[in-house]
Structures are given as structure tokens and as C-alpha cells.
DOFIFI-566108 format. One record per residue: x, y, z of N, C-alpha, C in turn; residue number from 1. Coordinates in nm, 3 decimals, padded with zeros to 5 digits. Layout:
<recs>
<rec n_c1="X" n_c2="Y" n_c3="Z" ca_c1="X" ca_c2="Y" ca_c3="Z" c_c1="X" c_c2="Y" c_c3="Z" n="NUM"/>
...
</recs>
This chain:
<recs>
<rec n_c1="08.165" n_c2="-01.546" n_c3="-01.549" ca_c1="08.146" ca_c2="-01.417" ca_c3="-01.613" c_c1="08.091" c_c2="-01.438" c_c3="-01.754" n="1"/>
<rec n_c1="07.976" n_c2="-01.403" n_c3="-01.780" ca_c1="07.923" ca_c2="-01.384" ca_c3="-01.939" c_c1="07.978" c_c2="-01.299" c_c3="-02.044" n="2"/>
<rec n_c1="08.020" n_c2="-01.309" n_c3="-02.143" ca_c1="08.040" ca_c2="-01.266" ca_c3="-02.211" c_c1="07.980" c_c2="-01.300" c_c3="-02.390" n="3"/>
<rec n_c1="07.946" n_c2="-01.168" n_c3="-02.407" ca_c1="07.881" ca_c2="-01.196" ca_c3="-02.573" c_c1="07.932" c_c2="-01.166" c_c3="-02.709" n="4"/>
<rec n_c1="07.956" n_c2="-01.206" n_c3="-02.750" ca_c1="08.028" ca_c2="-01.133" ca_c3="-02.906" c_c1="07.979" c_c2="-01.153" c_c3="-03.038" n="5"/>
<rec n_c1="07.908" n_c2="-01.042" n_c3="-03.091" ca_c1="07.820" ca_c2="-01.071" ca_c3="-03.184" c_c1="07.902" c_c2="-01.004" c_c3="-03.322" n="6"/>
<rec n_c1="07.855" n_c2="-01.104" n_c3="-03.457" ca_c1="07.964" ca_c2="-01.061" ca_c3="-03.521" c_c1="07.867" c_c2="-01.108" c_c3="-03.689" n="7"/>
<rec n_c1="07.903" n_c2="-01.067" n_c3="-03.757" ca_c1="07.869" ca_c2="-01.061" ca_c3="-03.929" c_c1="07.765" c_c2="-01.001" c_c3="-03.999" n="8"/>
<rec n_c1="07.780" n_c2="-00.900" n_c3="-03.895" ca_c1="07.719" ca_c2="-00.731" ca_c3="-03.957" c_c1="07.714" c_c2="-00.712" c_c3="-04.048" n="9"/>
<rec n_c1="07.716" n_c2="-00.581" n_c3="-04.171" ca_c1="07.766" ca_c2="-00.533" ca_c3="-04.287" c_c1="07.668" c_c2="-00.465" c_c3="-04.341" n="10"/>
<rec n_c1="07.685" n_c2="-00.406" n_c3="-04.443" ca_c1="07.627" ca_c2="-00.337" ca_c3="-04.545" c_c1="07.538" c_c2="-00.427" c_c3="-04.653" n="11"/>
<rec n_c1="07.418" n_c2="-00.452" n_c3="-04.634" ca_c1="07.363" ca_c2="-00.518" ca_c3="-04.752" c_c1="07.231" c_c2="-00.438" c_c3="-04.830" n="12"/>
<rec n_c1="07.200" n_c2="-00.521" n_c3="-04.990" ca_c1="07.107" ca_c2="-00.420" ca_c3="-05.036" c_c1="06.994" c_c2="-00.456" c_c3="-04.982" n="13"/>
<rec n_c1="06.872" n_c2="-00.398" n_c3="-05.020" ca_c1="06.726" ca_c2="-00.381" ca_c3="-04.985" c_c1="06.728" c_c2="-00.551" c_c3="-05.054" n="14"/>
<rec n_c1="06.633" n_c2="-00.644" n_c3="-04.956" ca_c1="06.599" ca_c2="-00.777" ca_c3="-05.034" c_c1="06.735" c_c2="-00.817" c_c3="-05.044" n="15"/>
<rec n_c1="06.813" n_c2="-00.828" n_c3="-04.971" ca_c1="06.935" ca_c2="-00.913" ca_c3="-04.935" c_c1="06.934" c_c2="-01.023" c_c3="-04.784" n="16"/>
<rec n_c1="07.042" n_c2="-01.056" n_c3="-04.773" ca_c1="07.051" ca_c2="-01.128" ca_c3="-04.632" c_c1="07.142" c_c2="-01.122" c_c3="-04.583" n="17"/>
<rec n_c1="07.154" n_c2="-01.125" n_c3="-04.462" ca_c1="07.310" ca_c2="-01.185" ca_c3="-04.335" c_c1="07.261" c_c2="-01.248" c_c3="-04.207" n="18"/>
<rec n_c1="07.359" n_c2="-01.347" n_c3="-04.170" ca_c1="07.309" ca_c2="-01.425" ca_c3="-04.094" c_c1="07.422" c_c2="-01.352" c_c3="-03.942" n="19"/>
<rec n_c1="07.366" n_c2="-01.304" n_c3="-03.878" ca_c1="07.448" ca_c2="-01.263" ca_c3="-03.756" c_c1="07.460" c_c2="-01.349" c_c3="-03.638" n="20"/>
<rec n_c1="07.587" n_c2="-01.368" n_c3="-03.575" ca_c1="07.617" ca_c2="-01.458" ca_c3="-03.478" c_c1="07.651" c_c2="-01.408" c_c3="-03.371" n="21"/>
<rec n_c1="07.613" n_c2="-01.482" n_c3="-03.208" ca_c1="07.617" ca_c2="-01.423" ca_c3="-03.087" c_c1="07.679" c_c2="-01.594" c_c3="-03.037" n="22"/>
<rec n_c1="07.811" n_c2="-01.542" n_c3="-02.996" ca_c1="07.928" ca_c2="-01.673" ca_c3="-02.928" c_c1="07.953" c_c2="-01.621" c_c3="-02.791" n="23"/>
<rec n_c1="07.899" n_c2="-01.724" n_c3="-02.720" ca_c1="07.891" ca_c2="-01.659" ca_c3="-02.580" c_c1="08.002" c_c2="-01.740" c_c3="-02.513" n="24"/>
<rec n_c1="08.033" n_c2="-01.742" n_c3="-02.386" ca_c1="08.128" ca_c2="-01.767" ca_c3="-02.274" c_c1="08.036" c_c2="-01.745" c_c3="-02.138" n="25"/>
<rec n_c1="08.030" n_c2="-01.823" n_c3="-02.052" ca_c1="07.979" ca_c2="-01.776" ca_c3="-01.922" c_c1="07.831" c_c2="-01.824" c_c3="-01.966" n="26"/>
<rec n_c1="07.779" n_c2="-01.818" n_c3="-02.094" ca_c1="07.578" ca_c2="-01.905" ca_c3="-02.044" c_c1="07.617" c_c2="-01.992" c_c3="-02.103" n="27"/>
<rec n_c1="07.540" n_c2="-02.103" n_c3="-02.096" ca_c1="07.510" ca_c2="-02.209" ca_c3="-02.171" c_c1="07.372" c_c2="-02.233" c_c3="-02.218" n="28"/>
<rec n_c1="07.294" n_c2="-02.218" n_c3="-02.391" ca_c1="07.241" ca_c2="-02.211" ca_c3="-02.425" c_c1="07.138" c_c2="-02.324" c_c3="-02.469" n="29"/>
<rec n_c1="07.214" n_c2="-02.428" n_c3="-02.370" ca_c1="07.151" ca_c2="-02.493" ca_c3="-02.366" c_c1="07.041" c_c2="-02.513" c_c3="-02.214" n="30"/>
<rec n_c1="07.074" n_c2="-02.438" n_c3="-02.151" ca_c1="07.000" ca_c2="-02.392" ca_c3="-02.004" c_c1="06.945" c_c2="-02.263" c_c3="-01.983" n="31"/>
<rec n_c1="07.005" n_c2="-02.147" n_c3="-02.062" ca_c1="06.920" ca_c2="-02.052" ca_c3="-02.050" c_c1="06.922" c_c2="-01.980" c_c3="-02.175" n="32"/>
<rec n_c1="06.792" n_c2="-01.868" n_c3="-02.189" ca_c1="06.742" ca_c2="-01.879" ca_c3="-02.339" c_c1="06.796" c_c2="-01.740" c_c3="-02.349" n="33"/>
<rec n_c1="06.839" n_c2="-01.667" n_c3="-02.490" ca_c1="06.857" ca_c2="-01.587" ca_c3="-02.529" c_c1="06.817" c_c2="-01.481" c_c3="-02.629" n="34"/>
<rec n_c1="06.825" n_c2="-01.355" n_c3="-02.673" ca_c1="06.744" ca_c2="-01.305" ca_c3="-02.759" c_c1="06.838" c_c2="-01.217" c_c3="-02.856" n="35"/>
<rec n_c1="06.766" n_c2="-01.137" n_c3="-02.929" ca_c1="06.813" ca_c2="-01.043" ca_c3="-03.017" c_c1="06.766" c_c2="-00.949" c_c3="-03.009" n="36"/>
<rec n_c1="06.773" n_c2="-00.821" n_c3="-03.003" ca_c1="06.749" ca_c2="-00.699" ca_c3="-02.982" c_c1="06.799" c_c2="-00.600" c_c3="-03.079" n="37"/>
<rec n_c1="06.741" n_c2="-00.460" n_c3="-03.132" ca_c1="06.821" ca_c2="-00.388" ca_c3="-03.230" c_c1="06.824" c_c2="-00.228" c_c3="-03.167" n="38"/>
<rec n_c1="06.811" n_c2="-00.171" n_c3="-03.221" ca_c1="06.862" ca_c2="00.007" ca_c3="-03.198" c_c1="06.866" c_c2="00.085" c_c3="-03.347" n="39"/>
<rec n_c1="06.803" n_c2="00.104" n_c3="-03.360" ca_c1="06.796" ca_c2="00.255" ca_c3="-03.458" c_c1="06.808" c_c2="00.370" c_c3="-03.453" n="40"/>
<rec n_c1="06.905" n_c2="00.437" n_c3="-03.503" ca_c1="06.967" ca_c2="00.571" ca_c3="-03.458" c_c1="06.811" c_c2="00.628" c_c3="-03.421" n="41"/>
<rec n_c1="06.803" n_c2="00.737" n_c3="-03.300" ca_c1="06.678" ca_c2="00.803" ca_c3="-03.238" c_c1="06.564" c_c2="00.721" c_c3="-03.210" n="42"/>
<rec n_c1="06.617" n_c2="00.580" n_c3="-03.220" ca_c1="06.474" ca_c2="00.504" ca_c3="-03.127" c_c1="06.494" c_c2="00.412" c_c3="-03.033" n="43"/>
<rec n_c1="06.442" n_c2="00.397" n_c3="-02.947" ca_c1="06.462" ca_c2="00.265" ca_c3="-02.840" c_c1="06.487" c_c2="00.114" c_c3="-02.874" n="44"/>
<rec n_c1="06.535" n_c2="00.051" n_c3="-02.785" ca_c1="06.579" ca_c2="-00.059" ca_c3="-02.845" c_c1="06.484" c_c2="-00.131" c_c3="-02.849" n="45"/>
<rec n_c1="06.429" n_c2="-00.210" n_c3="-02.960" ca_c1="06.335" ca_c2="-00.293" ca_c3="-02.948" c_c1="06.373" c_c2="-00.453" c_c3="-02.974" n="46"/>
<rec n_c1="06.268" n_c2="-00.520" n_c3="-02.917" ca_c1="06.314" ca_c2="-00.694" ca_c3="-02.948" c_c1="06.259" c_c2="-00.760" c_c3="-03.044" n="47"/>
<rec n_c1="06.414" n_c2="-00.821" n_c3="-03.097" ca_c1="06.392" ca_c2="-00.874" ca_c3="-03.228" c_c1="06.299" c_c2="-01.030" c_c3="-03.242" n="48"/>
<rec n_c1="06.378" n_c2="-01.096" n_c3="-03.151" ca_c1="06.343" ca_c2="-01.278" ca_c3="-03.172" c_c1="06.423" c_c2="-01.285" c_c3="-03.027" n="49"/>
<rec n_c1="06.333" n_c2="-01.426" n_c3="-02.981" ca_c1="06.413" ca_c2="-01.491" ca_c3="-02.879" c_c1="06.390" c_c2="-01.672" c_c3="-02.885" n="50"/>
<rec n_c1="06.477" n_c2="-01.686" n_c3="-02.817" ca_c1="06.480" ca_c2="-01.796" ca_c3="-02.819" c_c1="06.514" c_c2="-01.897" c_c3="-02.652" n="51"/>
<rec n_c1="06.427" n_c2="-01.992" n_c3="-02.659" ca_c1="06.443" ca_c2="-02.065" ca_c3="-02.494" c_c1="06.553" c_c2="-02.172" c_c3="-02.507" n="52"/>
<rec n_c1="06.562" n_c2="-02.179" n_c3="-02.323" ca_c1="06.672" ca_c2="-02.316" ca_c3="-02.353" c_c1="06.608" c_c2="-02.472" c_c3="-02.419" n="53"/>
<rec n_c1="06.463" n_c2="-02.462" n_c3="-02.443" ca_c1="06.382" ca_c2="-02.577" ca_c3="-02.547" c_c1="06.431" c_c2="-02.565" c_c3="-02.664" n="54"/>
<rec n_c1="06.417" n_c2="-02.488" n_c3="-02.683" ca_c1="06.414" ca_c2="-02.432" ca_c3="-02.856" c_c1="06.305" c_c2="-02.354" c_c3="-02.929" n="55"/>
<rec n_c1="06.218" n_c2="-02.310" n_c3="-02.813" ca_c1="06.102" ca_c2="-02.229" ca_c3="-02.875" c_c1="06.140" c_c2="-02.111" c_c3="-02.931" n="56"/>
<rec n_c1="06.062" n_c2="-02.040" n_c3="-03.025" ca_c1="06.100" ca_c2="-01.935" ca_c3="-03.037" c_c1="05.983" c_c2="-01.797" c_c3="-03.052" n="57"/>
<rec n_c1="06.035" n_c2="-01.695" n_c3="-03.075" ca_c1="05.945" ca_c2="-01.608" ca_c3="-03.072" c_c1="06.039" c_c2="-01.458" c_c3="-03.162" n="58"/>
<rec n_c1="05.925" n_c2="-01.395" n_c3="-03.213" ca_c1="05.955" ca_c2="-01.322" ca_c3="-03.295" c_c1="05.871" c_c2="-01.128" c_c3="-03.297" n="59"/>
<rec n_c1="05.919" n_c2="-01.051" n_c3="-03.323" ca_c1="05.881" ca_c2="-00.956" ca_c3="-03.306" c_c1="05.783" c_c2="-00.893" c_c3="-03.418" n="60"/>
<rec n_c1="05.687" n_c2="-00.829" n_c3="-03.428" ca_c1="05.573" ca_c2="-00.835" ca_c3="-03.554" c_c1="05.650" c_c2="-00.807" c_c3="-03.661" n="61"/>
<rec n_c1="05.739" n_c2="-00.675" n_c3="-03.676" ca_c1="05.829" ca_c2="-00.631" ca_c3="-03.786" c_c1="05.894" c_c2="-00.766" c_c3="-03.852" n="62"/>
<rec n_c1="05.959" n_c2="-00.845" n_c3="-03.778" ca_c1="06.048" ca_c2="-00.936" ca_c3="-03.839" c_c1="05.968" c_c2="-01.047" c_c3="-03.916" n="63"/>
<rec n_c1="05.829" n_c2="-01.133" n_c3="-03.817" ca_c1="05.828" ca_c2="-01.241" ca_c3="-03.877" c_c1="05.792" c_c2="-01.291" c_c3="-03.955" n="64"/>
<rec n_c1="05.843" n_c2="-01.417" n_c3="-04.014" ca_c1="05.894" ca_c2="-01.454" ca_c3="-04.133" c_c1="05.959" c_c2="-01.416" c_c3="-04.231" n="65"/>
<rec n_c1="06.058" n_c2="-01.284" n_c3="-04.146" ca_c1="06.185" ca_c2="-01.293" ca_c3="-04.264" c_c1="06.300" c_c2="-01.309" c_c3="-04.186" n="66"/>
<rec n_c1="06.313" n_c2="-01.350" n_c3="-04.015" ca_c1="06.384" ca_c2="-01.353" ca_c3="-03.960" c_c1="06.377" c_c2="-01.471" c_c3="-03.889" n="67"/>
<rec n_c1="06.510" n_c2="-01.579" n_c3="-03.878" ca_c1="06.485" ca_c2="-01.655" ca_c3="-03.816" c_c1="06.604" c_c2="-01.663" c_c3="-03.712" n="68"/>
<rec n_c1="06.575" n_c2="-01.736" n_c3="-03.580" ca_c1="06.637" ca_c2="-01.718" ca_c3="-03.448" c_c1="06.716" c_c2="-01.880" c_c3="-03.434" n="69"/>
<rec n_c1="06.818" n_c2="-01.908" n_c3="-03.416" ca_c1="06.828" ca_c2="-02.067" ca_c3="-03.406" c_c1="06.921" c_c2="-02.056" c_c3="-03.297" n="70"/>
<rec n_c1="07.032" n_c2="-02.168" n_c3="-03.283" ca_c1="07.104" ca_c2="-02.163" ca_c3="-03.173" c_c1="07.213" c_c2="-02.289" c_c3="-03.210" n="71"/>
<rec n_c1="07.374" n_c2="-02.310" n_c3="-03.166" ca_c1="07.425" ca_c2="-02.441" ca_c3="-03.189" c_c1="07.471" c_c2="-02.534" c_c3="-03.031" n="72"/>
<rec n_c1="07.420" n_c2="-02.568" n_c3="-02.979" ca_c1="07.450" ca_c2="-02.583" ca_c3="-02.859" c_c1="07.641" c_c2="-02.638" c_c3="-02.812" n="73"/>
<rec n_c1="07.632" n_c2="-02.720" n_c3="-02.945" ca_c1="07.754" ca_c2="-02.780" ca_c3="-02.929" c_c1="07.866" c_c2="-02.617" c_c3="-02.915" n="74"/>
<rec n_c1="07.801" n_c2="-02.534" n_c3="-03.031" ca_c1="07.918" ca_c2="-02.444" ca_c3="-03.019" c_c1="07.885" c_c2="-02.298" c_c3="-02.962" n="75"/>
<rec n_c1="07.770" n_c2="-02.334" n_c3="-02.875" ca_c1="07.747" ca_c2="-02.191" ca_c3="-02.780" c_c1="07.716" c_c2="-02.097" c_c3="-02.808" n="76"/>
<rec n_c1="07.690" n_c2="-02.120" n_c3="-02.924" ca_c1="07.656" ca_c2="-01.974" ca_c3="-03.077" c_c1="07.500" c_c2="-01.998" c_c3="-03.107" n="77"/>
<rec n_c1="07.472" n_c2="-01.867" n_c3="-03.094" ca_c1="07.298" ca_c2="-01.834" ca_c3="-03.134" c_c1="07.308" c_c2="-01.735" c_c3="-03.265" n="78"/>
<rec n_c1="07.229" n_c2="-01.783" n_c3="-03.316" ca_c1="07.216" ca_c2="-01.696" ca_c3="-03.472" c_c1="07.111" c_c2="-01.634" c_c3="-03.526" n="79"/>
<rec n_c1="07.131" n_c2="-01.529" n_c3="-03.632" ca_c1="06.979" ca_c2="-01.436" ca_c3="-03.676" c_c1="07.004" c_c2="-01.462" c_c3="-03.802" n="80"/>
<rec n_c1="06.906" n_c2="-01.520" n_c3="-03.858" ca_c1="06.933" ca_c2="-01.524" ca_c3="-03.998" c_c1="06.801" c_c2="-01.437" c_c3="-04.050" n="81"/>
<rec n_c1="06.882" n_c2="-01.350" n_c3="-04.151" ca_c1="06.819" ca_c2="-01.224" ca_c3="-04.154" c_c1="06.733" c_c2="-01.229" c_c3="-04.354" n="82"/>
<rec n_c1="06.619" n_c2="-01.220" n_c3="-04.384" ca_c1="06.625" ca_c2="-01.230" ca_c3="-04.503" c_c1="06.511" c_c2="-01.174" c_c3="-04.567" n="83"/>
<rec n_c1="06.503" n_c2="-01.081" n_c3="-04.681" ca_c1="06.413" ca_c2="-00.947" ca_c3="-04.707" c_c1="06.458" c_c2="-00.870" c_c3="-04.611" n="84"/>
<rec n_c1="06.562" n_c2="-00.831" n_c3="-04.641" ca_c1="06.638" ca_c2="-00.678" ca_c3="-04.567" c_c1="06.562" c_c2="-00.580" c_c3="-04.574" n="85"/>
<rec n_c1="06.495" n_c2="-00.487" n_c3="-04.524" ca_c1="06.463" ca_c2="-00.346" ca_c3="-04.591" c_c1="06.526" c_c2="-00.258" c_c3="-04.534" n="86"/>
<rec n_c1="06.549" n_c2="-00.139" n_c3="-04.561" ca_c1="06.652" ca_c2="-00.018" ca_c3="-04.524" c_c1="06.571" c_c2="00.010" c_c3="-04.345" n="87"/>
<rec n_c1="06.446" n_c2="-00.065" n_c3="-04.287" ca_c1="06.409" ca_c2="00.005" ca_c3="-04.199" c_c1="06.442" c_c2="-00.110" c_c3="-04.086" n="88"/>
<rec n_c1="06.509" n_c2="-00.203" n_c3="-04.152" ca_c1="06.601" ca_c2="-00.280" ca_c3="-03.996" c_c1="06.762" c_c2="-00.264" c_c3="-04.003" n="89"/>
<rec n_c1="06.767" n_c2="-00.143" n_c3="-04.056" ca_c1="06.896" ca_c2="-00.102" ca_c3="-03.991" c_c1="06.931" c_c2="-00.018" c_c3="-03.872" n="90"/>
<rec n_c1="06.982" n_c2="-00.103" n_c3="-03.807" ca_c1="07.015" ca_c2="-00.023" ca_c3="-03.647" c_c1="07.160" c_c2="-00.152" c_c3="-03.627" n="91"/>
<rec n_c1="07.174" n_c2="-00.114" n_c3="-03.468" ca_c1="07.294" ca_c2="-00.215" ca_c3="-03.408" c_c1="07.178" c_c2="-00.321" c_c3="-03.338" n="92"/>
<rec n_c1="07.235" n_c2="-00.430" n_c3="-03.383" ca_c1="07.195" ca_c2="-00.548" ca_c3="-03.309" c_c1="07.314" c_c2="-00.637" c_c3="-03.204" n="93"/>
<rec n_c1="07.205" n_c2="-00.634" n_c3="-03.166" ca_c1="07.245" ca_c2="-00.664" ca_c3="-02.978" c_c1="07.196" c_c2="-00.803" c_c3="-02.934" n="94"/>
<rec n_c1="07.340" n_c2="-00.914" n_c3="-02.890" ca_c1="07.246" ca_c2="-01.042" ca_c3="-02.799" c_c1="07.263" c_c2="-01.006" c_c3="-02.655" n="95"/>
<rec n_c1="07.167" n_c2="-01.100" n_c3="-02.605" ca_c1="07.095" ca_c2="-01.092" ca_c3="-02.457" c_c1="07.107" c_c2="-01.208" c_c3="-02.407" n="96"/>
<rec n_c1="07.170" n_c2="-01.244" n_c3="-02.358" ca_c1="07.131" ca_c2="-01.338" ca_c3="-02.209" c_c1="07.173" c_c2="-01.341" c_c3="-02.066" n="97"/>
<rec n_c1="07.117" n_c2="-01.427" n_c3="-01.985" ca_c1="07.125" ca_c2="-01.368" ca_c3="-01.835" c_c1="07.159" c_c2="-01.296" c_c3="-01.825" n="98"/>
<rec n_c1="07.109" n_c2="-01.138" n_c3="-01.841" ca_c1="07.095" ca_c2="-00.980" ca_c3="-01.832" c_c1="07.241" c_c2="-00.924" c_c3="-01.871" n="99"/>
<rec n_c1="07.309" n_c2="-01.005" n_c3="-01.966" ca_c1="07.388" ca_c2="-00.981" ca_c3="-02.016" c_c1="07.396" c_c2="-00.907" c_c3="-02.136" n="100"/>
<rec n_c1="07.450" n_c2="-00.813" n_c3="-02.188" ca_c1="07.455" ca_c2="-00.782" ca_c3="-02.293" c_c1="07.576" c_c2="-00.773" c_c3="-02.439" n="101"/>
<rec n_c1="07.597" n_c2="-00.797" n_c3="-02.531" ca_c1="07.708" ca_c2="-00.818" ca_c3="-02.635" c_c1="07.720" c_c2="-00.638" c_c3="-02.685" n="102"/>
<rec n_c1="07.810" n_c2="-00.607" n_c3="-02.734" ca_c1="07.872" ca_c2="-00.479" ca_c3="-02.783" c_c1="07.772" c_c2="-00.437" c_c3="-02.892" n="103"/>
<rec n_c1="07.697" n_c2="-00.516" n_c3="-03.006" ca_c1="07.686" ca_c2="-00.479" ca_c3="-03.068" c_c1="07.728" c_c2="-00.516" c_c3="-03.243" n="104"/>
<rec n_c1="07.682" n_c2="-00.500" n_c3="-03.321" ca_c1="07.709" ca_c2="-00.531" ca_c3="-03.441" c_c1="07.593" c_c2="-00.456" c_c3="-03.554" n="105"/>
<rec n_c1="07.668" n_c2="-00.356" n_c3="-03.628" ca_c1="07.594" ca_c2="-00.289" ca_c3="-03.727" c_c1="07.526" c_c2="-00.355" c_c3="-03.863" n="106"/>
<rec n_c1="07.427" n_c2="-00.327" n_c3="-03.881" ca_c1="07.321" ca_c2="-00.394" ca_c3="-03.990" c_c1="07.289" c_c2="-00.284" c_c3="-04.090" n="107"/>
<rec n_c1="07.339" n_c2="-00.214" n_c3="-04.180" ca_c1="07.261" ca_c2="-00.125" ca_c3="-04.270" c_c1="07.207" c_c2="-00.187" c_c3="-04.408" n="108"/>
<rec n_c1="07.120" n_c2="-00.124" n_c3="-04.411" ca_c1="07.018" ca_c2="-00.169" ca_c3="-04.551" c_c1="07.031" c_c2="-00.080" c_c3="-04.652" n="109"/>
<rec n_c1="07.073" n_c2="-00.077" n_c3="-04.717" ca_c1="07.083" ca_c2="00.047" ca_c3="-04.843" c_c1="07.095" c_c2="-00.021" c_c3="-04.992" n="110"/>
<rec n_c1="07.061" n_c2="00.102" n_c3="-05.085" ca_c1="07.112" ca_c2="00.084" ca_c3="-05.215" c_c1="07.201" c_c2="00.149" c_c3="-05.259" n="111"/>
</recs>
């Protein structure tokens, strides 16, 4: 059974950072690849970054190069490290793997 739990959300200012974490159970990330996904109140979910069981990665036009996608294999944990916040990537971010999905974790950008 997969399970995702994504966690170190919060409130940060415009041109800040947080690095958000997805600790899974049930994949192993070192065999199959996973992603990041967000949600903005009244818009569809769109994809953030992903990442393979290589280590490739890939990134969504909004984010790249202020977002980076990594992974720890030893500890099953995939990460977003998030940096130049602007108030317009605040939504809930969401990990993904084998059509699995995590609860969620809130990102707001404000001053």
C-alpha cells in the first residue's frame, strides 16, 4: 500500500524559501519516479517538477530555476526546494507516485 506524506508548508514572504518533503511507504524511489504537483484556489492542478528513478529531472516553465526537485533514497524522501517565492505559487502542493497521491501541504506567499 503507498502512502505519501508531505510536510514543511508555511507562510513565507515574497523572495523567501521552503524546502517541502514527500516520505513515502509502499514506492521505492529508487525504482519508480515521482513528482510534485500544486493547486491554486479556482485553478487546476498543474505540474510542478518530476523526478525519475535515474535521477533526471524535469521542471515546469513557471518554476525553473527557482525550484529544485531531489530525492534521498536511503530515506525514501523526495524534496522541493523552493526559492524566489512569489505570492503566485501559492496553492496546496501535492506528491505523486505510482498514481498515488499525498494529502497535501499549504504554500502561501505573502507580505
Amino acid at each position: 500500500q503507498v502512502q505519501l506524506v508531505e510536510s514543511g508548508g508555511g507562510l513565507v514572504q515574497p523572495g523567501g524559501s521552503l524546502r517541502l518533503s514527500c516520505a513515502a511507504s509502499g514506492v521505492i524511489f529508487s525504482i519508480y519516479s515521482a513528482a510534485w504537483h500544486r493547486q491554486a484556489p479556482g485553478k487546476q492542478r498543474e505540474l510542478v517538477a518530476t523526478i525519475t528513478s535515474g535521477g533526471s529531472t524535469n521542471y515546469g516553465d513557471s518554476v525553473k530555476g527557482r525550484f529544485t526537485i531531489s530525492k534521498d533514497v536511503a530515506k525514501n524522501t523526495v524534496y522541493l526546494q523552493m526559492n524566489s517565492l512569489k505570492p503566485e505559487d501559492t496553492a496546496v502542493y501535492y506528491c505523486q507516485a505510482r498514481g498515488k497521491w499525498g494529502q497535501g501541504t499549504q504554500v502561501t506567499v505573502s507580505s
